[in-house]
LORO-825660 format. One record per residue (C-alpha): x, y, z; residue in one letter. Coordinates in Angstrom, 2 decimals. Layout:
BEGIN
{rec {X, Y, Z}, "A"},
...
END
This chain:
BEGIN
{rec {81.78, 115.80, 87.03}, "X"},
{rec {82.43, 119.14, 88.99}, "X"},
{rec {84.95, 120.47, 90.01}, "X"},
{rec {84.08, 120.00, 93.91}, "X"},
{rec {82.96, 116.34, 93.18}, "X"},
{rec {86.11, 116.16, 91.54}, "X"},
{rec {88.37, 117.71, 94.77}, "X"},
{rec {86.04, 115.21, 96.91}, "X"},
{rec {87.04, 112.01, 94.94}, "X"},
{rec {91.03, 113.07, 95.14}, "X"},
{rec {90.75, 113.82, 98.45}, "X"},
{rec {88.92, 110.41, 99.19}, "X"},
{rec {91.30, 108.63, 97.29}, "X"},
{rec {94.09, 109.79, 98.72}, "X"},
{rec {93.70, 109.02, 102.20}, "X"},
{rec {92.61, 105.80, 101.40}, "X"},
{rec {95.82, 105.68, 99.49}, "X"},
{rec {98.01, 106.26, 102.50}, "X"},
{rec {96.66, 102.63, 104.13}, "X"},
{rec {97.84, 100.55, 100.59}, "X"},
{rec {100.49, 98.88, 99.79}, "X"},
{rec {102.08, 99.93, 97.57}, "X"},
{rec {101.24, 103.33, 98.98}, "X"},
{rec {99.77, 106.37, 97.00}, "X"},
{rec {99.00, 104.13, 94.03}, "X"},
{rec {94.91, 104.24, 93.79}, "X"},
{rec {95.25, 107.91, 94.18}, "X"},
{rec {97.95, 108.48, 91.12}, "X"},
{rec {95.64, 106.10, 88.92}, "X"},
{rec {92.58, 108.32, 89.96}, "X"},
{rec {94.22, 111.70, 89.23}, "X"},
{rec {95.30, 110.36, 86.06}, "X"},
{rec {91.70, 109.66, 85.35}, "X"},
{rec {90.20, 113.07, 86.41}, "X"},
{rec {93.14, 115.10, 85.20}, "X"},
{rec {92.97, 113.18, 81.66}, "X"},
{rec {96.23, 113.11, 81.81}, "X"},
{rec {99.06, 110.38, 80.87}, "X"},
{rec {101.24, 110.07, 84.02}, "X"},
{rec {100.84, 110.98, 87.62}, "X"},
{rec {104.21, 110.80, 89.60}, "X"},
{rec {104.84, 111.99, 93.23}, "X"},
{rec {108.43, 112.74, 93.44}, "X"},
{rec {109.56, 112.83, 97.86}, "X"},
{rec {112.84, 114.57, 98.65}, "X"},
{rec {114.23, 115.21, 101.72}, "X"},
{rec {114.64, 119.02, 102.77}, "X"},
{rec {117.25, 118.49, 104.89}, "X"},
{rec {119.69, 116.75, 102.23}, "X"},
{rec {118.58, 118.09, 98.97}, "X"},
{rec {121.54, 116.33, 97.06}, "X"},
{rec {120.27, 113.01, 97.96}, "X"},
{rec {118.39, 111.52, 95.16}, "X"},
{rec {114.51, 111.68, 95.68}, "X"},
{rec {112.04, 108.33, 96.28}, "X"},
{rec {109.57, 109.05, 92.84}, "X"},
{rec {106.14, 106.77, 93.12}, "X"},
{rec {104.79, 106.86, 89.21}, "X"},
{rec {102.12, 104.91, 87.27}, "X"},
{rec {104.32, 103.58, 85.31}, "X"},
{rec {108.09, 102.66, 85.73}, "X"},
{rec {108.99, 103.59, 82.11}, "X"},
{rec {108.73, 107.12, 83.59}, "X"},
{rec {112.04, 107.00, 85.85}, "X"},
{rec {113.95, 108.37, 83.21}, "X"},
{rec {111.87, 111.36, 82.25}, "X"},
{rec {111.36, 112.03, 85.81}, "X"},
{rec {115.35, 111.63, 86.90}, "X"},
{rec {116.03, 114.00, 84.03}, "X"},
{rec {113.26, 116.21, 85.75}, "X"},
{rec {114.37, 116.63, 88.74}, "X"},
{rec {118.18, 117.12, 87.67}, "X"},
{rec {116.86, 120.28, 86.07}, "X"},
{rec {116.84, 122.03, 88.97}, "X"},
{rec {113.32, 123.81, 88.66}, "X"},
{rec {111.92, 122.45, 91.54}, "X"},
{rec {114.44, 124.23, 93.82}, "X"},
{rec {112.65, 127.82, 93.19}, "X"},
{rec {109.06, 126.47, 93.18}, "X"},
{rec {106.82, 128.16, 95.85}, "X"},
{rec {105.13, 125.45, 98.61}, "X"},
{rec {101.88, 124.56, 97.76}, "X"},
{rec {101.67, 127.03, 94.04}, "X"},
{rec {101.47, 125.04, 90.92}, "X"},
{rec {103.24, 125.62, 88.39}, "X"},
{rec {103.65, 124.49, 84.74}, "X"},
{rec {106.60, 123.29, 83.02}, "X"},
{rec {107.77, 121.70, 79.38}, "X"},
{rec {110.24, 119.06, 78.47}, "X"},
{rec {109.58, 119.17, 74.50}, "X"},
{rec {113.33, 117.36, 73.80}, "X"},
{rec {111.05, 114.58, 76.02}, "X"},
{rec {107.91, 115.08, 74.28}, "X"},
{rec {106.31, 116.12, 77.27}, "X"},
{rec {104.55, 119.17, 79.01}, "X"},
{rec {103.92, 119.24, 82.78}, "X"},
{rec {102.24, 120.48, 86.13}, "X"},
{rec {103.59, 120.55, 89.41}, "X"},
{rec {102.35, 120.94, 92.73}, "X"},
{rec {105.09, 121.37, 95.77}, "X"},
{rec {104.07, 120.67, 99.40}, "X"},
{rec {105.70, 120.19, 102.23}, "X"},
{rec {104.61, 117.94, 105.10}, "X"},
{rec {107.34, 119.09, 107.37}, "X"},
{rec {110.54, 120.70, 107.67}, "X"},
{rec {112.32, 117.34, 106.73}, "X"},
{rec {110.59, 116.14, 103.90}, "X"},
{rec {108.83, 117.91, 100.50}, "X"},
{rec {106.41, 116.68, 97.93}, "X"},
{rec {105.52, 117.24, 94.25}, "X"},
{rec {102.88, 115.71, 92.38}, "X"},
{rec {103.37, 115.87, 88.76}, "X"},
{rec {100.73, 115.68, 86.24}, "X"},
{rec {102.29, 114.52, 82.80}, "X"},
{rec {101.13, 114.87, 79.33}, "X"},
{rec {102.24, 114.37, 76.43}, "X"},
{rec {103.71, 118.12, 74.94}, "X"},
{rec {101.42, 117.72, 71.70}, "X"},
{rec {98.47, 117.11, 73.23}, "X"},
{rec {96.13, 119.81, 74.55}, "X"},
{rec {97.56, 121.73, 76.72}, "X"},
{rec {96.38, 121.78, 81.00}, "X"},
{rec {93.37, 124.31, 81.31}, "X"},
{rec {92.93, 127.08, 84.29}, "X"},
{rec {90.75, 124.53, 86.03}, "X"},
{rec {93.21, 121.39, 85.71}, "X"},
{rec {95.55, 124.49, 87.22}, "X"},
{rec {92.67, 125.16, 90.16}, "X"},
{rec {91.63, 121.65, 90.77}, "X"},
{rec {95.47, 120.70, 91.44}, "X"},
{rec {96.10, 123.40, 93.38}, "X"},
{rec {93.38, 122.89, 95.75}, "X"},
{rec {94.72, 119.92, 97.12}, "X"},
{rec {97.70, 121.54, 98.45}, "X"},
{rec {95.96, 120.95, 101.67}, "X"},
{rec {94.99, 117.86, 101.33}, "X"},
{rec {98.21, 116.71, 99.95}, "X"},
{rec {100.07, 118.55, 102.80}, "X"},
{rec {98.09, 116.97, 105.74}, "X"},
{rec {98.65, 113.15, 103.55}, "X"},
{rec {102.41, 114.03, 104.27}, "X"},
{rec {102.27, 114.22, 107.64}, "X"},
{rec {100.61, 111.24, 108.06}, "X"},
{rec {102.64, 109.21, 105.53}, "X"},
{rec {105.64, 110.36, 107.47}, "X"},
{rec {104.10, 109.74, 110.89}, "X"},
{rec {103.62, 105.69, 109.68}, "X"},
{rec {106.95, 105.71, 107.98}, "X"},
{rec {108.63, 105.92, 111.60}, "X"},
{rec {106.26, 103.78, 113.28}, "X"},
{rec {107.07, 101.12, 110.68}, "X"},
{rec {110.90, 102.03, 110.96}, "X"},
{rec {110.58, 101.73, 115.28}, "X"},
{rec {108.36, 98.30, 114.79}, "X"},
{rec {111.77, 97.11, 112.31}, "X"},
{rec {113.60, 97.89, 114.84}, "X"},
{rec {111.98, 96.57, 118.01}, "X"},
{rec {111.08, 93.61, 115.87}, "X"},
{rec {114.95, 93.05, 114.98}, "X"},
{rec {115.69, 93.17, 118.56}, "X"},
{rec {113.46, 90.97, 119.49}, "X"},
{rec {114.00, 88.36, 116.83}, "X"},
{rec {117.72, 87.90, 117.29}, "X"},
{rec {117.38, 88.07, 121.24}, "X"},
{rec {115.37, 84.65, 120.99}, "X"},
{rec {112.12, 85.57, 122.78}, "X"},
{rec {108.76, 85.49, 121.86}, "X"},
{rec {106.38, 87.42, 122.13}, "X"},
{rec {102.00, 87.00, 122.40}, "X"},
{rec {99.49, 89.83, 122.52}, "X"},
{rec {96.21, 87.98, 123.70}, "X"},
{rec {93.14, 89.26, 124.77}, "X"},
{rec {91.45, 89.10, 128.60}, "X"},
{rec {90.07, 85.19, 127.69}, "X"},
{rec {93.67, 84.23, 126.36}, "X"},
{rec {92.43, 84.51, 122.92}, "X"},
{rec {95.79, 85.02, 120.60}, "X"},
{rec {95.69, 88.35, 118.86}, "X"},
{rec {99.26, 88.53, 117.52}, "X"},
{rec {102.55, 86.78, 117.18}, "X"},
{rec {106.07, 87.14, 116.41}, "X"},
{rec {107.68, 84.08, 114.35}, "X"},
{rec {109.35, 82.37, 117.86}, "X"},
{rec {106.36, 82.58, 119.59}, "X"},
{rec {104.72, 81.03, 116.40}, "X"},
{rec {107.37, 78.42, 116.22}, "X"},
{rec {106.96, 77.49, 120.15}, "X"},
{rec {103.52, 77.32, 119.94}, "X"},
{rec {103.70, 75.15, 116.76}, "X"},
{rec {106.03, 72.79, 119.07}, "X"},
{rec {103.33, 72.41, 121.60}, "X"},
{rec {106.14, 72.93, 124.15}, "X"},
{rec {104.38, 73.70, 126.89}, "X"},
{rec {101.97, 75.97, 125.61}, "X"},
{rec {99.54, 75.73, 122.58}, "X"},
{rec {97.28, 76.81, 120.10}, "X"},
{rec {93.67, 75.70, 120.66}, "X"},
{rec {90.93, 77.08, 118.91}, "X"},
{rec {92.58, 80.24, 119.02}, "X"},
{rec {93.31, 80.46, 122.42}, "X"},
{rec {96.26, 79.96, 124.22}, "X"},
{rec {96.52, 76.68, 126.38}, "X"},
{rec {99.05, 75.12, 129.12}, "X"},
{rec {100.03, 71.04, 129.14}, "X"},
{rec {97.30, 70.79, 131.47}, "X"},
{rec {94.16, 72.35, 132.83}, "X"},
{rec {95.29, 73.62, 136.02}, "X"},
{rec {98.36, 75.53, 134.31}, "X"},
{rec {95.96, 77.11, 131.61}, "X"},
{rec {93.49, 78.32, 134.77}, "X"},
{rec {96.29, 79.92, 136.14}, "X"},
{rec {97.60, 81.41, 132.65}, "X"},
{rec {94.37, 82.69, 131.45}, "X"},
{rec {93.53, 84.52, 135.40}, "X"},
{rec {97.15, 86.11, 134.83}, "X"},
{rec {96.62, 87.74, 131.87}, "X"},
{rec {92.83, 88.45, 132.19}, "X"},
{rec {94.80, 90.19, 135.75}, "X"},
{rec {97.39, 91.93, 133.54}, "X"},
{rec {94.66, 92.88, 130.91}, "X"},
{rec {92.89, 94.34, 133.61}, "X"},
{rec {95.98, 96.99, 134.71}, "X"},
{rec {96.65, 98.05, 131.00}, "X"},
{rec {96.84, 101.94, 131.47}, "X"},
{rec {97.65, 104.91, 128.60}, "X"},
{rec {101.31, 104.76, 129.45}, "X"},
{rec {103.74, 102.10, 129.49}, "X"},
{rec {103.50, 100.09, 133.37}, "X"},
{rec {106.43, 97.98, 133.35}, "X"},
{rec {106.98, 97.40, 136.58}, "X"},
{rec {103.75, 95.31, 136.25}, "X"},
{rec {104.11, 91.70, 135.74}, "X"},
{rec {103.33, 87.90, 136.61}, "X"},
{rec {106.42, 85.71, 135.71}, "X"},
{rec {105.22, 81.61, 135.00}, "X"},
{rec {106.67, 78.08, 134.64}, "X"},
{rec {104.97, 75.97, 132.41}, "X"},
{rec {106.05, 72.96, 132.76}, "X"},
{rec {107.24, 70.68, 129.90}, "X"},
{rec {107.20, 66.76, 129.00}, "X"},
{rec {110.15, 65.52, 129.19}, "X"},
{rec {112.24, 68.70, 130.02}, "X"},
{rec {113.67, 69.70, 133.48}, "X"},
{rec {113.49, 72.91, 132.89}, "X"},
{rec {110.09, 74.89, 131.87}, "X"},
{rec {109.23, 77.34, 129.80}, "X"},
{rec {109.20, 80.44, 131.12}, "X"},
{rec {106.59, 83.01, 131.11}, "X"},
{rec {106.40, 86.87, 131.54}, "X"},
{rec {103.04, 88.53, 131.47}, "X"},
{rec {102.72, 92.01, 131.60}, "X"},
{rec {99.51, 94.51, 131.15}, "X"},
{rec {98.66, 94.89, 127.17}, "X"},
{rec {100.07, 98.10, 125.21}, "X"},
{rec {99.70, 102.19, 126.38}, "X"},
{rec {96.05, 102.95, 124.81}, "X"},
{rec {97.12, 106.98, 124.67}, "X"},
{rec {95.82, 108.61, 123.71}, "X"},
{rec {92.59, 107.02, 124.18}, "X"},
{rec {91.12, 107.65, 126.89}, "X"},
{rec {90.12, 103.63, 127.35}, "X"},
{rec {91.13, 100.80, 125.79}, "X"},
{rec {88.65, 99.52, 123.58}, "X"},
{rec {89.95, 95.87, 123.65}, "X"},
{rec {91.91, 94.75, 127.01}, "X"},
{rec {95.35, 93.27, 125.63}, "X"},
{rec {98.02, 91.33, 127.80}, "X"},
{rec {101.65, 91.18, 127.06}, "X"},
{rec {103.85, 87.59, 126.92}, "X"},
{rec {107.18, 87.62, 126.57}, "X"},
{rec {108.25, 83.41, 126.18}, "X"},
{rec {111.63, 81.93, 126.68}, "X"},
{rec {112.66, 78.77, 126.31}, "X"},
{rec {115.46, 78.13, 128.81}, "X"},
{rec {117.05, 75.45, 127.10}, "X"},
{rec {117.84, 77.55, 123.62}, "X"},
{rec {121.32, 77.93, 123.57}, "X"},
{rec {122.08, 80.94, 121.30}, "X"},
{rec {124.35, 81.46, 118.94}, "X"},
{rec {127.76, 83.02, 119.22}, "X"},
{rec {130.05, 83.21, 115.97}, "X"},
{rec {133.73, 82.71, 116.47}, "X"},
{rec {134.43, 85.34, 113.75}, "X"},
{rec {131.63, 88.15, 115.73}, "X"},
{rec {133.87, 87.28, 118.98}, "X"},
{rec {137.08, 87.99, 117.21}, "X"},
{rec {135.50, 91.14, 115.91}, "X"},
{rec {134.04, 92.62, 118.96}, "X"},
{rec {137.01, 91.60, 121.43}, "X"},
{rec {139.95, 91.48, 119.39}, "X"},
{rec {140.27, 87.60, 120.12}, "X"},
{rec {142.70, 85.50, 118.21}, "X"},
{rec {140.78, 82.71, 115.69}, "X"},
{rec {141.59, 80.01, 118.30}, "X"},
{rec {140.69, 82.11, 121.00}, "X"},
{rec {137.09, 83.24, 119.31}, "X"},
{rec {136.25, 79.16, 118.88}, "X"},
{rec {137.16, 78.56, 122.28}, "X"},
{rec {135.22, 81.49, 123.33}, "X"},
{rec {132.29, 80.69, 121.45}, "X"},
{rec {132.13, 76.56, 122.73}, "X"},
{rec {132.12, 78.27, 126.10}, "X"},
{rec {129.66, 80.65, 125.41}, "X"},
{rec {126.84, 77.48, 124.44}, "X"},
{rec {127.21, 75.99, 127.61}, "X"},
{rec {130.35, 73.68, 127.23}, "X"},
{rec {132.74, 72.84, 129.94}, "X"},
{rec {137.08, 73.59, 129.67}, "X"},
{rec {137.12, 69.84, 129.03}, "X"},
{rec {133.91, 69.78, 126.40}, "X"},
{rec {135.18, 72.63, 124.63}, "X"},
{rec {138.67, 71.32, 124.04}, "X"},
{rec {137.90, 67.62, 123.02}, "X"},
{rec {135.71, 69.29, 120.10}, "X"},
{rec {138.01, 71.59, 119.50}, "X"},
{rec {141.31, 69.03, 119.06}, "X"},
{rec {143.41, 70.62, 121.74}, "X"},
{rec {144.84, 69.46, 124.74}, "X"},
{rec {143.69, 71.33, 128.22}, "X"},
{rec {146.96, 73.00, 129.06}, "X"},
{rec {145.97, 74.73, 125.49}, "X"},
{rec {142.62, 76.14, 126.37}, "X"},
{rec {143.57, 76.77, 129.59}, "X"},
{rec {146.39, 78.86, 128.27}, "X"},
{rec {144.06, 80.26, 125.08}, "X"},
{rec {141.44, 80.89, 128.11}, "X"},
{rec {144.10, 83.15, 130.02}, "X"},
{rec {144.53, 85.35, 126.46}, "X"},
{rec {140.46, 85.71, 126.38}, "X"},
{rec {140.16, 86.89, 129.85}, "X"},
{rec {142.99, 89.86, 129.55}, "X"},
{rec {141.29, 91.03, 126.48}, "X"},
{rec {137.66, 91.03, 128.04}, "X"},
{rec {138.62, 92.30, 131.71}, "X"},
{rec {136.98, 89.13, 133.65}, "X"},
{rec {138.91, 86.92, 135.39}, "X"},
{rec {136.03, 83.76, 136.16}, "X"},
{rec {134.62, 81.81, 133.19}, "X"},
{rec {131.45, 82.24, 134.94}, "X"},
{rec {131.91, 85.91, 134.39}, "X"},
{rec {133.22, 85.40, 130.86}, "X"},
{rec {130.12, 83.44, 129.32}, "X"},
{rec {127.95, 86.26, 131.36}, "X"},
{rec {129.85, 89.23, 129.17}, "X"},
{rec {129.94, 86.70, 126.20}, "X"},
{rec {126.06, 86.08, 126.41}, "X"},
{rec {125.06, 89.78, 127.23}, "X"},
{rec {126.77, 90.75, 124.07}, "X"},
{rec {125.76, 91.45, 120.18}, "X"},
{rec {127.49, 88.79, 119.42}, "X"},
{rec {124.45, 86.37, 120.64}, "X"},
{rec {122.47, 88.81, 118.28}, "X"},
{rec {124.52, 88.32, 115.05}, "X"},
END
């Protein structure tokens, strides 16, 4: 195979690498075929904090030693970006060549060929072929770091969302369900008011799912390039058996920037169940007020909705004791109305623990 058809099928493989999990892996088991070589490791260290150890992706996990020993040698501090460059480790047994990149100022690469140091030595066009995916290698950087922080940014919007107790729907213009976050799942699972039917979403009864599905096909409709939030149909489904219903937000689908049009219309539905009461730990309460322990486990009882009177029968106390223990918990949050209290209590992490 030549050496272009060769550059073509690395270059191929690694940007279909990037979309893998684990990531990289297809294209380290392809170099290692082209390259003839034993091992193919990519070692990623961050520029900005070159004492911290560096994240090394290899073939094989037997190699974490040779490659720890490596990079404690110090010879990749002096390497030139995007020259390759050979080096031995006969004590190891092996001989090596490395390839440094860098995809941005925060983060550099090296992608190390391995072989072992009695074998033939790399040739001038093992040397060539590696070092013309510098490039390549360089632009697979920036696009491994680019979905690193959009996974890290979906983490976190996903944590906040998880512990806040809402769920969440992306459906279509028709109502047909696209994605879903696990409450959303489990509410829909409940047939609480809304449902799963053939895919699509649907109300307890048909007039309630007319006026769901126009909503969002409304909202679908209004989706622009950049986030519209001030765009939005709140519902009440109403539930058997409940007083209160479920409560419904829709809003227009994601920004489509930098498209210029969407090329599916989305809605947004953000689902609550009114009735949840969420959890606040005595010990978080303590924590993040300085409470006392009796103080917290009042606090907490009051926070899920119980009465003075509720909250001090399960507790074992007498009144004059949680009224008194209720006194302590106001000076240390600043309110001075329970109504205010289970308001700060509620708006708190501590319902996010």
């Amino acid at each position: 195979m030549s050496d272009n058809l060769n550059r073509e099928v690395l270059c191929n493989a690694l940007y279909d690498s990037l979309s893998e999990i684990p990531m990289w892996e297809s294209f380290l088991q392809r170099a290692r075929s082209i390259f003839q070589c034993d091992h193919v490791s990519l070692i990623l260290a961050p520029s900005l904090a070159p004492h911290n150890a560096p994240v090394c992706v290899t073939d094989d996990d037997m190699m974490a030693e040779p490659l720890d020993r490596f990079w404690q040698s110090g010879f990749c501090a002096d390497l030139r970006d995007g020259k390759v460059a050979p080096y031995a480790m006969p004590e190891d047994g092996w001989r090596m060549l490395i390839l440094p990149v860098s995809g941005n100022q925060a983060l550099t690469a090296h992608l190390a060929l391995w072989r072992k140091y009695d074998a033939a030595p790399f040739s001038d066009e093992d040397e060539a072929l590696l070092n013309s995916l510098a490039q390549p290698l360089e632009q697979g950087m920036r696009v491994y770091e680019r979905i690193v922080e959009l996974e890290r940014r979906q983490m976190l919007s996903n944590a906040a969302i998880e512990t806040s107790g809402i769920g969440v729907i992306l459906a279509d213009s028709d109502g047909k369900i696209l994605l879903t976050n696990p409450i959303a799942d489990a509410l829909l699972a409940a047939g609480d008011g809304l449902h799963r039917a053939h895919g699509k979403l649907k109300a307890s009864s048909a007039a309630e799912t007319t006026r769901l599905i126009s909503e969002i096909r409304q909202r679908a409709s209004e989706q622009s390039a950049h986030s519209n939030w001030d765009r939005y149909s709140p519902i009440a489904i109403k539930r058997d058996g409940q007083v209160l219903p479920l409560t419904v937000i829709v809003r227009p689908g994601p920004p489509f920037y930098p498209l210029k049009r969407p090329l599916h219309r989305t809605a947004i539905l953000v689902l609550r169940d009114p009735n949840r009461q969420p959890m606040i730990p005595a010990t978080t309460l303590a924590s993040l007020f300085g409470l006392t322990p009796a103080e917290a486990t009042l606090a907490s009882a009051l926070g899920r909705g119980a009465s003075l009177e509720e909250a001090a029968a399960a507790i074992g106390v007498s009144r004059h004791t949680v009224r008194s223990q209720l006194q302590g918990i106001f000076l240390k949050t600043g309110t001075n109305r329970q109504g205010e209290l289970v308001r700060i209590l509620l708006s708190s992490a501590a319902v996010s623990s």
